[in-house]
Phi, psi and omega in degrees: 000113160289126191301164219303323215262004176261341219239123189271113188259334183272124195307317184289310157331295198301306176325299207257011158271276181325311203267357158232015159276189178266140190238168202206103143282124170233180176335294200226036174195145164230140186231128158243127185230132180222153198259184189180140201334146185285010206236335208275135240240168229218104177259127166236128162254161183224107189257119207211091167264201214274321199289359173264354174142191194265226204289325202278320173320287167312321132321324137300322178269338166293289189297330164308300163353283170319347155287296171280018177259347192289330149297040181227312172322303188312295198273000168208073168336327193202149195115304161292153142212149209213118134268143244205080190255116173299148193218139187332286170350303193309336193288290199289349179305152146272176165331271154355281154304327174259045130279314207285347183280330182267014159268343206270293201298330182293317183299335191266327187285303195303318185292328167318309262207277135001302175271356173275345171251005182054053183237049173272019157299294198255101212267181138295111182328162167263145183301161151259163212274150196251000000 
């Protein structure tokens, strides 16, 4: 579970995340990142629509989400916002797969997200690969 102050909640956040972050696709995830005040606690939202199945379905692929994203929490605490949109696929993946897909695309988002703010000294570390 993300503690209260991680959990992106208001429909304008989720808005203003998709629609001015960097954004990075894969097989069974899309990622939006956007930067925010260095003081502001690193919010992640999750968009799981219908098309991925029905509730239970969906509800299982929202807690994994919620799993791998908390070393995205760890390791940058503050700064961030970050959305996290499931793509029909994502219902049959395993585990395994939807790490290695939010690791490929958050490491790409973020370096993204960096050059866009004319920080390409310094990209974001990559999670690391277990």
């Amino acid at each position: 579970m993300l503690a209260t102050k991680n959990r992106m909640r208001t429909s304008a956040n989720f808005s203003h995340t998709v629609r001015s972050g960097a954004r990075n696709g894969r097989r069974n995830v899309v990622l939006y990142m956007v930067s925010s005040s260095p003081d502001e606690p690193t919010q992640i939202g999750f968009i799981v629509a219908k098309t991925v199945g029905n509730a239970v379905t969906r509800n299982l692929v929202k807690r994994r989400l919620r799993e791998i994203v908390v070393e995205t929490i760890r390791q940058h605490p503050y700064g961030v916002k970050v959305v996290v949109r499931a793509l029909p696929a994502s219902a049959g993946a395993s585990f395994g797969d939807l790490v290695a897909d939010y690791r490929k695309a958050i490491t790409s988002v973020s370096t993204r997200l960096h050059e866009r703010n004319g920080d390409v000294s310094r990209p974001t570390p990559a999670l690391p690969v277990d």
